[in-house]
Structure formats: C-alpha cells, structure tokens
C-alpha positions, 0 to 999 in steps of 0.5 A, a space after each residue: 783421825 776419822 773425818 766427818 765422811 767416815 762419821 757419816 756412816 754411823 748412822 748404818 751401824 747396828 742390826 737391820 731385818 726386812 723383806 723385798 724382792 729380787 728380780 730376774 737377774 743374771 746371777 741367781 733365782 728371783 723371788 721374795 726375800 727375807 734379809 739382815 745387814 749387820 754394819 759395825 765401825 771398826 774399833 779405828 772408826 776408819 772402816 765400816 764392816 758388814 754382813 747381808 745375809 739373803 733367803 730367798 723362798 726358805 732356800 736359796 740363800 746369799 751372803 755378802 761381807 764387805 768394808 765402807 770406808 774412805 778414800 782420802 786422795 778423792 774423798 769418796 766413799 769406797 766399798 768392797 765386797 765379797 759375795 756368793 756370786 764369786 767375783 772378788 773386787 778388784 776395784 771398789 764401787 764408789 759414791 757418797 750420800 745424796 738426800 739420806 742415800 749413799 749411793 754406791 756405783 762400780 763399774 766390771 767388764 760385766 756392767 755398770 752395778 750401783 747399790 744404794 742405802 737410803 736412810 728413811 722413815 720407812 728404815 733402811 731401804 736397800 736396791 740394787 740396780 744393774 746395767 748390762 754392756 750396750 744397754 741404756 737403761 739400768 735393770 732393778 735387780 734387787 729391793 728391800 725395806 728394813 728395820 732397826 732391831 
C-alpha cells in the first residue's frame, strides 16, 4: 500500500502554468520562460508521473518527463528524469519536503543539481540550481512561479 510519503505528493497533481527566467547555463540559451508542469499519480498511487514543457523567447523549447516516487529501503523520495539535455538518470536525484518545498539533489560526474518544488501561496515555485566540480557556491539556473489551472 502507498504511505503517507507517497501521499505527500498529491498536493502536486494537476496542470500548472507560469513564467520565469533561465539563467546563463551550461546546457542551453538563457532568457524568459513560459512554462506548464502537468503531475498525475499513478493509477497505484506508488508513483507520480510528469511532463515540464519550457519555451523560452517563442523558440527554443525544453521538455522533461519524469516519475517521483519512493524508495522504501531509505525513505526518500526519488525522482527520475528524462530531459532534451540527453542525459539518462542513471541514478535518481533524492530528498523530501521541508516547510512546503521538496527539495530534490542528484549528485553526476558534471556536478551537484538540485531542483525544488516549493508549494506557496504564490503557487507553485520551481528552481533550479547547479554546482559545477570544484565550486563552492551553487549557481541558480533556473526560476519559475506557476498557478493551478
């Protein structure tokens, strides 16, 4: 049966819509955003499954699909992600919810990433934020606020 950590992510499901900014990266070309999260639970009610869809300046666009769930040998919440960059998860990132905000970090070879979802009044607020081998301050890459719709 699905535990009260996999219910924790209902409060994600549905349609989001909003703007930010992505900031000079690595990966891809920075600017304003207009972006969707759609986040549905699985039939199980074990995993969430999501699509991100990202345009930035009425071109360049990002997709994202992905599947929270949790790892029941340590408790946290996993998430896996397939995106345009092309880098398949080998591994998940991994976290849980602090004061509204999941915060979810994966460790590569190419740095430290670490995603949060924060539920606000505002709505949903999405970052993204990056630390390269040998730095020692993270990098904001990117920011969004979104509503339910």
């Amino acid at each position: 049966m699905p535990t009260e950590l996999h219910d924790s992510l209902r409060p994600l499901e549905g349609d989001w819509t909003g703007e930010g900014e992505v900031y000079p990266n690595p990966w891809g070309p920075s600017g304003l955003t207009q972006c969707a999260w759609k986040f549905r639970m699985a039939h199980s009610g074990f995993h969430m499954i999501h699509d991100y869809r990202e345009v930035r300046d009425g071109s360049f666009r990002f997709e994202a699909h992905g599947v929270i769930s949790v790892d029941p040998s340590t408790g946290s919440i996993v998430w896996f992600l397939f995106d345009d960059y092309g880098f398949p998860p080998v591994d998940p990132a991994r976290g849980g919810w602090k004061d509204g905000c999941l915060e979810l970090v994966k460790s590569t070879p190419r740095g430290v990433g670490r995603t949060q979802l924060e539920l606000s009044e505002q709505g949903l607020v999405y970052t993204v934020d990056f630390t390269p081998p040998g730095a020692n301050e993270p990098m904001v890459v990117a920011r969004s606020t979104l509503r339910r719709v």
